[in-house]
C-alpha angles and dihedrals in degrees: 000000000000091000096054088050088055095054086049090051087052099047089050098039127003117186084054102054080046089054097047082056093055113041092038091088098048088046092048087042092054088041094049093089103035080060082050094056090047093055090049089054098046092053095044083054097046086057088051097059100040080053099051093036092047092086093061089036088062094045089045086063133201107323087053095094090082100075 
């Protein structure tokens, strides 16, 4: 789908669609920490909330691993 947008782009306009080709590696290069960071965090938070539910987990007992 993107890549049909793209041929539409370039048959309207051009220079434009060239310079999203262009400039699409160096956007996805500067945003690729900033994803990195986002993982990190969601799996920090992730920790935090299998920490902080184990205690019900354990009171639940045994057949609790359905739900």
């Amino acid at each position: 789908m993107t890549f049909l947008l793209w041929l539409i782009l370039l048959v309207l306009c051009w220079p434009l669609a060239l310079l999203a080709i262009i400039l699409y590696p160096i956007v996805w290069l500067i945003l690729l920490p900033f994803r990195i960071l986002g993982i990190a965090v969601h799996g920090v938070l992730a920790l935090i909330k299998a920490v902080i539910m184990l205690p019900v987990r354990i009171l639940k007992g045994p057949g609790s691993l359905k739900s």
